[in-house]
Structures are given as structure tokens and as C-alpha cells.
C-alpha positions as protocol buffer text, in pm:
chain_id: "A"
residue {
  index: 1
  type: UNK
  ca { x: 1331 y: 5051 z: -526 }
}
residue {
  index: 2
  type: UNK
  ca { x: 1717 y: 5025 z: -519 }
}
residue {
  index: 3
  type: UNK
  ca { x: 1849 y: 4785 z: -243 }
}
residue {
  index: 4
  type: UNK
  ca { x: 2017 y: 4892 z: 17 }
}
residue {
  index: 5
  type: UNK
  ca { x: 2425 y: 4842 z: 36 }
}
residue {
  index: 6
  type: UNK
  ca { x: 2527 y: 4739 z: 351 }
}
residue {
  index: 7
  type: UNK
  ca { x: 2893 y: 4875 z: 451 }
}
residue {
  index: 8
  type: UNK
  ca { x: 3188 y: 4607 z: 363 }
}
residue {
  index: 9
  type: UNK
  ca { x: 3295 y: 4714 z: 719 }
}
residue {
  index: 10
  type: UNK
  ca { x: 3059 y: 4525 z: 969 }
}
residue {
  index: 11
  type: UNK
  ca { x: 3231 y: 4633 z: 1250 }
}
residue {
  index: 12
  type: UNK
  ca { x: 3286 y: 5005 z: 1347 }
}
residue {
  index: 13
  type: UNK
  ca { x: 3027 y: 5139 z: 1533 }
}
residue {
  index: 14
  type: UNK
  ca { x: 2893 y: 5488 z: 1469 }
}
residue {
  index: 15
  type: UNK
  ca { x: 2912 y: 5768 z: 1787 }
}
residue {
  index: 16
  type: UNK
  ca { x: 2521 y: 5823 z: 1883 }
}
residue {
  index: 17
  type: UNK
  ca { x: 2398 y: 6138 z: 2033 }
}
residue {
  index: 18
  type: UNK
  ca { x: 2299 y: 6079 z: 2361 }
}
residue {
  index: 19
  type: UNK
  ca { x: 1969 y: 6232 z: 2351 }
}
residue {
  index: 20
  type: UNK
  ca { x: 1706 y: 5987 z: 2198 }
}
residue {
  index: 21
  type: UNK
  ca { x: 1429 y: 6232 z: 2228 }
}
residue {
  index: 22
  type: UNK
  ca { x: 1626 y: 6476 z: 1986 }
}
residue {
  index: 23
  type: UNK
  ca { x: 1692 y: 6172 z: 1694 }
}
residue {
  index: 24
  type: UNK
  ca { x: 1377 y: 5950 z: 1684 }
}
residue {
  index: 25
  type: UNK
  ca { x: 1237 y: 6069 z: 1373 }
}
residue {
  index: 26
  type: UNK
  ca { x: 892 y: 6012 z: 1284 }
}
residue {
  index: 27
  type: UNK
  ca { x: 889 y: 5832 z: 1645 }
}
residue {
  index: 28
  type: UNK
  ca { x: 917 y: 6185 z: 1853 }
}
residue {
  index: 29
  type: UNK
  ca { x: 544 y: 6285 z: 1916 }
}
residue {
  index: 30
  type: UNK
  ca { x: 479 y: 5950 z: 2074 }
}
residue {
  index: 31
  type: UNK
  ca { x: 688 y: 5949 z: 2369 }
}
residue {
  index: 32
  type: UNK
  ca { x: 499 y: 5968 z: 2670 }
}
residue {
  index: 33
  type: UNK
  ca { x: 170 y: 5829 z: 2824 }
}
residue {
  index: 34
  type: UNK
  ca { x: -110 y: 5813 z: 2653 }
}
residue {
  index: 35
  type: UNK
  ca { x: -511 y: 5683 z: 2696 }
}
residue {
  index: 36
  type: UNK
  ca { x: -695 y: 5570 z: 2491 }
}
residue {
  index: 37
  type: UNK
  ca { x: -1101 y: 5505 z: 2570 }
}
residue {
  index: 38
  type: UNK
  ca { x: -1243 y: 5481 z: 2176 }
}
residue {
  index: 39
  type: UNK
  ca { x: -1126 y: 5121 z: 2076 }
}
residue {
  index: 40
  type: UNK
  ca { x: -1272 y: 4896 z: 1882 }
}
residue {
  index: 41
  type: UNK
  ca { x: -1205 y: 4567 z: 1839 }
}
residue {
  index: 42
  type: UNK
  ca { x: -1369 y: 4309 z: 1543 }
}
residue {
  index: 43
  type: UNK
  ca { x: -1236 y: 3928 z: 1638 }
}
residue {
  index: 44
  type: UNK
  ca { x: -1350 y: 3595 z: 1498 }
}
residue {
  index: 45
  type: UNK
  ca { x: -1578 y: 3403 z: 1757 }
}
residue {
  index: 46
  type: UNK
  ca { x: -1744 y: 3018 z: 1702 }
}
residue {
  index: 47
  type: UNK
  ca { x: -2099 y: 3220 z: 1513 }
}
residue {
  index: 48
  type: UNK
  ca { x: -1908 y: 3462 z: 1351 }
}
residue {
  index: 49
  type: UNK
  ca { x: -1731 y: 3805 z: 1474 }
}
residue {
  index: 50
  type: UNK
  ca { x: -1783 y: 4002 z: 1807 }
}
residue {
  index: 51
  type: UNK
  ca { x: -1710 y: 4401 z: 1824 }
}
residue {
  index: 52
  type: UNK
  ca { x: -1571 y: 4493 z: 2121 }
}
residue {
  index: 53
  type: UNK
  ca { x: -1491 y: 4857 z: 2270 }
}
residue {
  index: 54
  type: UNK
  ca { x: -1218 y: 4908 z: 2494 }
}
residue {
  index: 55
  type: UNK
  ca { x: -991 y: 5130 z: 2711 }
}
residue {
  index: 56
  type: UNK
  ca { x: -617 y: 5112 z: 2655 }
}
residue {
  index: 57
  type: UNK
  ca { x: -296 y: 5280 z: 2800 }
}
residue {
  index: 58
  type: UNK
  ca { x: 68 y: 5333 z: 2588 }
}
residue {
  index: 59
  type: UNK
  ca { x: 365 y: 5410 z: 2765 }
}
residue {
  index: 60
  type: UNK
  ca { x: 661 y: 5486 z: 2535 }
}
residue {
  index: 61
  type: UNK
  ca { x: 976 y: 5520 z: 2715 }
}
residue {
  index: 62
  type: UNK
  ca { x: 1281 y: 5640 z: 2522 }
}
residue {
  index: 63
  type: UNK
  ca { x: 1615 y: 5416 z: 2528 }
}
residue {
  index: 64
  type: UNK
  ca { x: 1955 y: 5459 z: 2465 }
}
residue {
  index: 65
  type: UNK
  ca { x: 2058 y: 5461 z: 2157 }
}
residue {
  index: 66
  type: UNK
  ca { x: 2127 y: 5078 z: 1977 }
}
residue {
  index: 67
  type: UNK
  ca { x: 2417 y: 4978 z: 1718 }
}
residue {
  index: 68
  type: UNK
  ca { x: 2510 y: 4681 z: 1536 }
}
residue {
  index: 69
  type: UNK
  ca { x: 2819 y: 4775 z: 1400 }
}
residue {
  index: 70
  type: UNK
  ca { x: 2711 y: 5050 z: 1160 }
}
residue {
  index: 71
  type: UNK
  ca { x: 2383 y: 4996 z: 1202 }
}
residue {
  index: 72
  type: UNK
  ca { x: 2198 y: 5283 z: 1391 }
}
residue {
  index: 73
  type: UNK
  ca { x: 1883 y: 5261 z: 1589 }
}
residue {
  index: 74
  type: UNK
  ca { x: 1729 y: 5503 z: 1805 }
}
residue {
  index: 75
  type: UNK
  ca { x: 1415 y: 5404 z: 1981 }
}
residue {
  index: 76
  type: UNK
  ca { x: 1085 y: 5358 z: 2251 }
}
residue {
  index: 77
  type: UNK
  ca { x: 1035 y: 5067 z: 2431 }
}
residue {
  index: 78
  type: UNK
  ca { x: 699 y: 5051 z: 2451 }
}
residue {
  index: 79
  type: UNK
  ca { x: 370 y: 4868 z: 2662 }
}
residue {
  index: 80
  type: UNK
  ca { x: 43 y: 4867 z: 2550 }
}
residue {
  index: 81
  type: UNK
  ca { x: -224 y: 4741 z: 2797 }
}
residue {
  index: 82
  type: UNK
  ca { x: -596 y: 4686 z: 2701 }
}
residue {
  index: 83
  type: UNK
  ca { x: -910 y: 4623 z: 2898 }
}
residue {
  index: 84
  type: UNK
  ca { x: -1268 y: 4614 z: 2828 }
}
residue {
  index: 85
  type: UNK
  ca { x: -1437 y: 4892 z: 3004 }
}
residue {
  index: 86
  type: UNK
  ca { x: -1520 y: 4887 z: 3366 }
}
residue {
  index: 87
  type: UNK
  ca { x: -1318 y: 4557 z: 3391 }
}
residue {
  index: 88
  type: UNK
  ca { x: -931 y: 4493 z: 3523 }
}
residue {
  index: 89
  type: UNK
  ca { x: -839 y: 4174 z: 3353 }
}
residue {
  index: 90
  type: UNK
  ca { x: -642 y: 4235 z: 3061 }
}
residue {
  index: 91
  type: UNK
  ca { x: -823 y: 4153 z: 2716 }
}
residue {
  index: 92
  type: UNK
  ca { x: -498 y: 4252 z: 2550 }
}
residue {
  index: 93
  type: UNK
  ca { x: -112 y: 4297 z: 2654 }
}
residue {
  index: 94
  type: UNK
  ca { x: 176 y: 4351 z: 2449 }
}
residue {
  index: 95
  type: UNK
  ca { x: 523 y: 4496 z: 2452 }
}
residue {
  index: 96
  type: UNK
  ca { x: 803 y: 4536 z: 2217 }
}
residue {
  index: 97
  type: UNK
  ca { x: 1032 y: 4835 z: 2054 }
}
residue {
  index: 98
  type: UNK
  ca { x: 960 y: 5116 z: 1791 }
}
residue {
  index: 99
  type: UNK
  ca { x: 1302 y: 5206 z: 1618 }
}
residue {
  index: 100
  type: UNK
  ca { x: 1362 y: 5462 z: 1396 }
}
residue {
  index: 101
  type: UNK
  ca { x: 1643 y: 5386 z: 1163 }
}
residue {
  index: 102
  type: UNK
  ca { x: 1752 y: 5730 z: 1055 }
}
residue {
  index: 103
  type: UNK
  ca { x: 1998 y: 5645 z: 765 }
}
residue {
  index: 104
  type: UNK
  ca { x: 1730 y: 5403 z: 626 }
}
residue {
  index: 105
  type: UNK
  ca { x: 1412 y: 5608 z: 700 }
}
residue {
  index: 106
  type: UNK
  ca { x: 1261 y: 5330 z: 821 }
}
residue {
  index: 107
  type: UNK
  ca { x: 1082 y: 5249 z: 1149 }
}
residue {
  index: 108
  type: UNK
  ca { x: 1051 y: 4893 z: 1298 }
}
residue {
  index: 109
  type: UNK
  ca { x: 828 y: 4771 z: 1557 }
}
residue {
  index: 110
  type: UNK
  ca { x: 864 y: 4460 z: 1778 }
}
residue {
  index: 111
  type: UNK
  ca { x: 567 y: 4331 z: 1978 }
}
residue {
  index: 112
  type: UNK
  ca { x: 545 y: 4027 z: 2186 }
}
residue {
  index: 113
  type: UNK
  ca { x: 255 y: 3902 z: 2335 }
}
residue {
  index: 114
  type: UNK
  ca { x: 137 y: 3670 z: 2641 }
}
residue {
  index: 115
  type: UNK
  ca { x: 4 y: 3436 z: 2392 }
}
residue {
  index: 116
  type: UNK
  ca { x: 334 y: 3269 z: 2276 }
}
residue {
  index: 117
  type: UNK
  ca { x: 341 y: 3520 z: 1961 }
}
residue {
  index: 118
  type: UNK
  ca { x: 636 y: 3743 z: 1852 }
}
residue {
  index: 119
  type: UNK
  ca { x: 643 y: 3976 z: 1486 }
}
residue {
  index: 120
  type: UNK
  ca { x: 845 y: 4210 z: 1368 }
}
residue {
  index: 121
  type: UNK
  ca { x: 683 y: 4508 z: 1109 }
}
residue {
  index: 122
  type: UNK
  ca { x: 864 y: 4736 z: 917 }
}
residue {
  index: 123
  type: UNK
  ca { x: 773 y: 5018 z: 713 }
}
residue {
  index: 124
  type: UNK
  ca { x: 916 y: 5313 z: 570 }
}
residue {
  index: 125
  type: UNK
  ca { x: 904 y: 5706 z: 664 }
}
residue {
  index: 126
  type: UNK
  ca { x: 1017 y: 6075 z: 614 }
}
residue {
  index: 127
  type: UNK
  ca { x: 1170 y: 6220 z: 927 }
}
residue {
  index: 128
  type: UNK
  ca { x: 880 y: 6435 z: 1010 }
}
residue {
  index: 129
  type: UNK
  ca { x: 623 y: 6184 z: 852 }
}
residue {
  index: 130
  type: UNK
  ca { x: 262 y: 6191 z: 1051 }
}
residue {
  index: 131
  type: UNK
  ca { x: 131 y: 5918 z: 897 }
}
residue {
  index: 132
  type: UNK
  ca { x: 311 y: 5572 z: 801 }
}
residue {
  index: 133
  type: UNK
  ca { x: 267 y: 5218 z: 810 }
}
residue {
  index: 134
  type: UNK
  ca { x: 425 y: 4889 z: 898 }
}
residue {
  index: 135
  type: UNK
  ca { x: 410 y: 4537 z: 779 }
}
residue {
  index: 136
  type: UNK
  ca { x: 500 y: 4138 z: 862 }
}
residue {
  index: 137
  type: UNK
  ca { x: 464 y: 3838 z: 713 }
}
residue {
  index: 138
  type: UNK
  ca { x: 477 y: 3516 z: 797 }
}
residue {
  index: 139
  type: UNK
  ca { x: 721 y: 3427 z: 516 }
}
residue {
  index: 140
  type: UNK
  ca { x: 917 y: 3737 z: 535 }
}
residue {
  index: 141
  type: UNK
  ca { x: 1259 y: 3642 z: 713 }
}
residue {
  index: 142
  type: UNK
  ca { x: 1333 y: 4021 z: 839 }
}
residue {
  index: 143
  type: UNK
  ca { x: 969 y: 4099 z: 920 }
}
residue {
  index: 144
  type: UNK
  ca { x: 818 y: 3803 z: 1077 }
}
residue {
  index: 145
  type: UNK
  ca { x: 554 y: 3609 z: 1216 }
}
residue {
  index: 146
  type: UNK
  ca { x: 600 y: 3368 z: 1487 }
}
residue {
  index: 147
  type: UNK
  ca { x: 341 y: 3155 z: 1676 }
}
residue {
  index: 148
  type: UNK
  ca { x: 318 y: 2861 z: 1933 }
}
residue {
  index: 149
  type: UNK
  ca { x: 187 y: 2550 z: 1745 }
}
residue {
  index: 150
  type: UNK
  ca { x: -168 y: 2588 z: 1843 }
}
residue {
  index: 151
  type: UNK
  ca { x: -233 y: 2929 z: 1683 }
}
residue {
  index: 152
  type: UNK
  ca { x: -19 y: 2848 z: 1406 }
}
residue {
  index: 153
  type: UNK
  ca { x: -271 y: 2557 z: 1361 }
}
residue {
  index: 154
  type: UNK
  ca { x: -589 y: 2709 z: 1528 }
}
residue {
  index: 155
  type: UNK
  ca { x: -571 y: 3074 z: 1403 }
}
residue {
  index: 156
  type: UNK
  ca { x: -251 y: 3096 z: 1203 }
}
residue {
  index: 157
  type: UNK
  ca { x: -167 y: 3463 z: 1113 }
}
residue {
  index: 158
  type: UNK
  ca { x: -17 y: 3514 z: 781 }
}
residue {
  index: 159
  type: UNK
  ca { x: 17 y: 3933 z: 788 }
}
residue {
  index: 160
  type: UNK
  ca { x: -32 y: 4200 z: 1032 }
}
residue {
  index: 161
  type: UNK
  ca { x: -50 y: 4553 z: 913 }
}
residue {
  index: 162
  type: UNK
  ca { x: -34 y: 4872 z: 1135 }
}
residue {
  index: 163
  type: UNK
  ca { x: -80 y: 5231 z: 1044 }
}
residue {
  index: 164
  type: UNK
  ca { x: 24 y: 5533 z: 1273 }
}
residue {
  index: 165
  type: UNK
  ca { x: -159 y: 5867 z: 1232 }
}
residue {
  index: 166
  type: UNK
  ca { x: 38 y: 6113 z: 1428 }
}
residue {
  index: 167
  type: UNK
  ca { x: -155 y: 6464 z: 1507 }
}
residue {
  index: 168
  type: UNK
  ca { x: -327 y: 6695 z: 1525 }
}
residue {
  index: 169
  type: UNK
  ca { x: -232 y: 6840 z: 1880 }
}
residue {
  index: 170
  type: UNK
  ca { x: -184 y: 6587 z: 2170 }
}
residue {
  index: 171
  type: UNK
  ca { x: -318 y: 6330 z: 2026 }
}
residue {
  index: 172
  type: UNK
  ca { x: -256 y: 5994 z: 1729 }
}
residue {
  index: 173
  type: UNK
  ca { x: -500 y: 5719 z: 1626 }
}
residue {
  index: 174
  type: UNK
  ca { x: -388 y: 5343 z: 1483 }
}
residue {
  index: 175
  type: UNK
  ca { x: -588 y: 5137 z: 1255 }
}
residue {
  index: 176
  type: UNK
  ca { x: -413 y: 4760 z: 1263 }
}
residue {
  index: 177
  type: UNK
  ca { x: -516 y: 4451 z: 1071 }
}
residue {
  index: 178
  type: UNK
  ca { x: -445 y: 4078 z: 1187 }
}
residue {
  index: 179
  type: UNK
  ca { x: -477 y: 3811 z: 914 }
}
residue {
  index: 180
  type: UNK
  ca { x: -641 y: 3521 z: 1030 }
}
residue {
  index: 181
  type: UNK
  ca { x: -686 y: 3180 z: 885 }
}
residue {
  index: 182
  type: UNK
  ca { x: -935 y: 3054 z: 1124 }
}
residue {
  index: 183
  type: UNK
  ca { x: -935 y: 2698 z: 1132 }
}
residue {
  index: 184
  type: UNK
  ca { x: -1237 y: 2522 z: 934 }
}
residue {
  index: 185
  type: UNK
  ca { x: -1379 y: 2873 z: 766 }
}
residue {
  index: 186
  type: UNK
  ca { x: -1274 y: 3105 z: 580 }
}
residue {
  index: 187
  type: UNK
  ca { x: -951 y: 3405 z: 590 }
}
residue {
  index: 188
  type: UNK
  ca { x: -1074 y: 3679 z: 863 }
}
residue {
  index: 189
  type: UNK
  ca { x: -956 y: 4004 z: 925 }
}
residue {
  index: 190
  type: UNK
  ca { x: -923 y: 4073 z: 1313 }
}
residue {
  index: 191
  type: UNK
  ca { x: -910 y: 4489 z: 1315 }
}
residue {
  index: 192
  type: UNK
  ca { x: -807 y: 4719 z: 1561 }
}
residue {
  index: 193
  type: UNK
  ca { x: -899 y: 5126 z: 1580 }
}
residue {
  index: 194
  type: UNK
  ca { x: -740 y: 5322 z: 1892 }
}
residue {
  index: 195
  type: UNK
  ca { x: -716 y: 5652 z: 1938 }
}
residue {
  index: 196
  type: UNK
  ca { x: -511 y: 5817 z: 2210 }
}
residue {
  index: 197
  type: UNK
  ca { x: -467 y: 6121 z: 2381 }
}
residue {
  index: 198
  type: UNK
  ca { x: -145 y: 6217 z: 2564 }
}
residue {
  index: 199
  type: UNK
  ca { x: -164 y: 6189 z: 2946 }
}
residue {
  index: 200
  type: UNK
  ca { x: 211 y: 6185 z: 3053 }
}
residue {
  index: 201
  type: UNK
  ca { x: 500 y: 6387 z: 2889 }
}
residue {
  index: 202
  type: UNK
  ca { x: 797 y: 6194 z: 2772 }
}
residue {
  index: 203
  type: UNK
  ca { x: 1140 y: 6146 z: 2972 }
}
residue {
  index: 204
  type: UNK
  ca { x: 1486 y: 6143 z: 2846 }
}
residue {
  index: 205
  type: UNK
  ca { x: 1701 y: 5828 z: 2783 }
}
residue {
  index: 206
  type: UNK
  ca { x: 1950 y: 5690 z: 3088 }
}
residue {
  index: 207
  type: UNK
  ca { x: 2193 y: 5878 z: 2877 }
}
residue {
  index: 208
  type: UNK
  ca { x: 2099 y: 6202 z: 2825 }
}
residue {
  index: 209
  type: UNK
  ca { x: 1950 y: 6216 z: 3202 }
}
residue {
  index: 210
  type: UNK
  ca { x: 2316 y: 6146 z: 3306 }
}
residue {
  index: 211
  type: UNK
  ca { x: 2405 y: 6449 z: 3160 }
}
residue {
  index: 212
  type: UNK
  ca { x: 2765 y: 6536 z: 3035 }
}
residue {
  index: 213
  type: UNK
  ca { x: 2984 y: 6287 z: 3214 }
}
């Protein structure tokens, strides 16, 4: 693969179109609500692994568009929230960005949870891709792992993969796979399996809402 090249000027901004919606790539089916009521869930316990269903919600909201200096990124903020059926405590909560980096082809996707963990995945895809998938590593400086010091030492996660399956209709599924090096046994693989269905349409950006100024 021949590395990228960034520009010599690091400065000069590029003019974005004002409507997100219109530029996010591989990222456009997604924005909106969506449920999900099919998860399943496979996490380490003390006697071994526990399968779990559970109901989820996305919301992916579309933002203005984001520069640093050339560097382009149109994008959804994004908040997933999890619960095990026919219960209102959260069993999982996380939030972040998916960007679409159009000169690239690449998509990005931030998620922090309320665990004291942070990552960054990255991944490449064709503009009208349905399918693609994202990964971090702990030792990757630009697609990280971070953790507080008592997963890092409890359950320290070396990788986390996710793969997006846009289609058909209304509708995408995830498949997601959290490394785990689970303190006195062996490596376990904490997977994740959601499939949504769209129950909100998507809104426009602050900017293109505005309309021409």
C-alpha cells in the first residue's frame, strides 16, 4: 500500500459543503435513529463466559463539517445506549464520532465509554461501500487503545475490531470483537452482534439547516 503524502502546506483549510448529509460517504445510510432488539453479547465472567441478549438504540446526528488544515472530515456524532431486556439500567453506553475522510476513503470511529476507556478504529472504504471494517490497537499511535489502570491490569484490551454491514432496506447489522487478556486465564474474545432497524430519519447539520446565509 503506498503511504499517504501529506500536503507541505499544513495550513490552508479546504471550503466544505455545508450539507453533511450530501458528503458522508459510506457513512450516509446511518443517519438517523435506529433500534435494535437482536443483540447478543458473549463476555468473560469468574466460571467462564455469559451470553447475554439485549435491546439497544443508535442515534447518529450529522455535524458540521471538521478541518485540520487540509485535512477534511465530514461526520455523525453518534450514542449508542444498551440495556438488557425489560430492564432500564444501562448494561452498555458509549459515544464518540464516525468520520468519513473523503480524500482518504477512510472512515474513523471514536467511542468513549463510562468505564474510563477511549479508542480510536480506522478502516478503509469505497464511497458507496455497504460493508467495511475498522480496527485499534493498543500499540497503534493513530488508532488507539486507552484504559484506566485497573482494566489495563484487570482486563487489558489489546484490539477491538468492528464491522458495518449496511443494507438491505432500512436496516444494518455490526459484528464487533473486544480482545481481552483477562487477568489469571487465558486471551478472550468479548463479541458483539446488533442488528438495527431505522426508527427516526436523519436531520441536516447546523449548517445546512441555516440555509444560505
Amino acid at each position: 500500500m503506498t503511504e499517504f503524502k501529506f500536503p507541505d502546506d499544513i495550513f490552508t483549510e479546504p471550503e466544505p459543503d455545508p450539507d453533511t448529509l450530501a458528503n458522508l460517504g459510506p457513512l450516509g445510510p446511518l443517519a438517523g435513529r435506529w433500534l435494535g432488539e437482536k443483540g447478543v453479547d458473549v463476555h468473560p465472567v469468574a466460571d467462564g463466559s455469559k451470553r447475554q441478549v439485549y435491546v439497544e438504540t443508535w442515534d447518529f446526528e450529522p455535524i458540521d463539517a471538521a478541518t485540520n488544515g487540509p485535512q477534511l472530515f465530514y461526520g455523525l456524532r453518534y450514542h449508542q445506549h444498551v440495556v438488557k431486556p425489560r430492564d432500564v439500567a444501562a448494561f452498555h453506553d458509549q459515544v464518540g464520532y464516525l468520520l468519513w475522510e473523503p480524500e482518504r476513503s477512510r472512515v474513523i470511529m471514536t467511542l468513549a465509554i463510562p468505564r474510563a476507556q477511549v479508542a480510536m478504529a480506522t478502516g478503509g472504504a469505497a464511497e458507496d461501500a455497504t460493508t467495511f471494517t475498522l480496527r485499534a490497537s493498543e500499540d497503534d499511535r493513530h488508532s488507539g487503545i486507552s484504559s484506566n489502570d485497573f482494566l489495563d491490569w484487570a482486563f487489558r484490551t489489546p484490539t477491538w475490531t468492528i464491522t458495518f454491514r449496511i443494507g438491505p432496506g432500512d436496516q444494518w447489522t455490526y459484528t464487533q470483537t473486544t480482545r481481552l487478556e483477562v487477568r489469571g486465564r487465558e486471551g478472550f474474545d468479548h463479541n458483539d452482534v446488533g442488528i438495527l432497524t431505522r426508527a427516526g430519519p436523519p436531520v441536516p447539520n447546523p449548517k445546512a439547516a441555516q440555509g444560505p446565509s
